[in-house]
Every structure is written in structure tokens, then in C-alpha cells.
N, C-alpha and C positions, 0 to 999 in steps of 0.2 A: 388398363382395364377396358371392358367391351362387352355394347351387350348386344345381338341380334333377333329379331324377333320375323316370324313367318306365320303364317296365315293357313293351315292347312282345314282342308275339303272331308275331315275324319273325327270320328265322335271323341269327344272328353275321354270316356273310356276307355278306346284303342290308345289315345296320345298318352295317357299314363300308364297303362301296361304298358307301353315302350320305354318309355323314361324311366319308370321304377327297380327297373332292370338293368343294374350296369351293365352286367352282359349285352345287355342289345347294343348299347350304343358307345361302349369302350371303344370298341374297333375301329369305328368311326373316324375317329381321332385322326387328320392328318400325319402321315410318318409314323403311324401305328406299329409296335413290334410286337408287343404283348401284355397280359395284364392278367393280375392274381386277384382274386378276393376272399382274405383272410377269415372275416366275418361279416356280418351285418352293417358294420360300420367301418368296417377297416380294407381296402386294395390295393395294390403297387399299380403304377399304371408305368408304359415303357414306351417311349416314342420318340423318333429321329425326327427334330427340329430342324426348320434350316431356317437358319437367324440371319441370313445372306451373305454375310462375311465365311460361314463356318457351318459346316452340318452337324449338328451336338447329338447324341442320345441322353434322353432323359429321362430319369429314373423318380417317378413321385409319388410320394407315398399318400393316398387319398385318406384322409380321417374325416372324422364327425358327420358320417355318412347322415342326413336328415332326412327322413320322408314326412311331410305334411299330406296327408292322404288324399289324392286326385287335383293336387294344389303343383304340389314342390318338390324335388328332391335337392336340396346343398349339401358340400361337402368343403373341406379345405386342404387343399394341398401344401407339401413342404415335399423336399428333396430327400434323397436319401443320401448321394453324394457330392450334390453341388449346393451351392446356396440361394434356391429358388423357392419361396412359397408364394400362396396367392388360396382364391375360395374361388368356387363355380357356385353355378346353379340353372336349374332348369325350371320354369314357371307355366304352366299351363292355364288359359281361363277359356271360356267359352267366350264367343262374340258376335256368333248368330246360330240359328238354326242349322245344327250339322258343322258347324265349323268352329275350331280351334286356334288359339292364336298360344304359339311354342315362343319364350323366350328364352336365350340362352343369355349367360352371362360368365366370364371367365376375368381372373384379375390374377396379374401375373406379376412379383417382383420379381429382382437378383439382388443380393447383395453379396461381401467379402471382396477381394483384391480387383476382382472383372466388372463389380456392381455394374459401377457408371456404364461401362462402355455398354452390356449387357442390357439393361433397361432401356438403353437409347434404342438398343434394336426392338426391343418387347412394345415400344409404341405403333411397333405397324406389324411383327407378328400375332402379336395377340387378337388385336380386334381380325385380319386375316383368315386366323386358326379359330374363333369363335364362329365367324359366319360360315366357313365352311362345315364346319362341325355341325352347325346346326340344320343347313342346307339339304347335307347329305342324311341326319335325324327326320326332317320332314321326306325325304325323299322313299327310305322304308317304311318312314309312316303310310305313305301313303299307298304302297306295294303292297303290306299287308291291309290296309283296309281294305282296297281294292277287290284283291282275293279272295275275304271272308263275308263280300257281299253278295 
């Protein structure tokens, strides 16, 4: 598990209209291939992993999509064909005048025949894939704030 947090220069508001949008920030995702969203609560997410032994595609299916309103959005992942779940979430608070501090958080098991070997890799991709992830979220954040000012 991993959590990263960033400080950005962009109103409360702009930072959750980003976040509340999977759309925005699926793509994001390191090794991004692509992503569906079934409903309100439900996506497939799709993204080449490189777990550094091996470059996996991974197929996860996002449920219990949450929005706490200009707070939170969590969700929890499982696999569709391997044996990977874990929950994310994205946190947003104010912490000064005009600025935002973005936390990300992502928690990633494996289990079944590869568990072991699998999670020993997930100790350094994950937190890895989290900070970037979040890196590159404050980085449109802040292209679009930019812009609309």
C-alpha cells in the first residue's frame, strides 16, 4: 500500500472536478491501455504493469465507486483475470488560501499460486505507480487551472 500527497497552487473546486471524473484521471495511470465505465459505480481499468521481472497487463475491475462531495472519491479494485484486489482513493482538503493538498492512496494485493512472489514485487510498484499517478493528476490540475484563469 501507498499513499502520496501534493500540494497544488488550484482551488478546492477545480481539484474535484478532476477527481470526480474518472475520465480525467484514468489515463493517467502508468501503462495505461484503456478503461470502460459501466456505471456510476462500476469501470474496467486496463494497464501494462512492469513488476520488473515481467510486463503483465492488467485487467481490474473498479467497484464501489464513492464520492464524498468535494471531499473523496474511493473505489476498490479486484481482477478480472488474475488474482489482484486492493482499494484506492483520492482525498482532497484545502490548506491555505488558493491551495490544495491532493492525496492519493492505492493498496494492491495478489494472491493464488504467484501470490508470494507477486506481492514481494507490489512493495515497490505500488507505492512507485501511486506517486506517479498522482504527480501527473496535480500536473493537469494544474494546466487546467492555469488556463481558466
Amino acid at each position: 500500500s501507498s499513499i502520496h500527497e501534493i500540494k497544488l497552487n488550484a482551488p478546492i473546486s477545480n481539484v474535484w472536478e478532476f477527481i470526480a471524473n474518472f475520465n480525467s484521471w484514468a489515463p493517467l495511470m502508468p501503462g495505461y491501455i484503456e478503461h470502460e465505465i459501466k456505471n456510476k459505480e462500476e469501470a474496467t481499468w486496463i494497464f501494462l504493469a512492469d513488476l520488473g521481472f515481467a510486463k503483465k497487463k492488467v485487467k481490474l475491475q473498479v467497484d464501489k465507486i464513492t464520492k464524498t462531495e468535494q471531499v473523496k472519491i474511493s473505489f476498490y479494485l479486484n481482477s478480472v483475470e488474475d488474482h489482484f484486489d486492493g482499494n484506492g482513493y483520492f482525498q482532497i482538503e484545502t490548506c491555505e488560501e488558493g491551495m490544495t493538498n491532493l492525496i492519493g492512496s492505492l493498496e494492491l494485493s495478489s494472491g493464488g499460486f504467484m501470490g508470494v512472489i507477486v506481492n514481494n514485487v507490489l512493495k515497490s510498484f505500488v507505492p512507485k505507480t501511486t506517486e506517479e499517478l498522482v504527480i501527473r493528476m496535480g500536473e493537469i490540475i494544474k494546466e487546467k487551472t492555469w488556463s481558466t484563469r
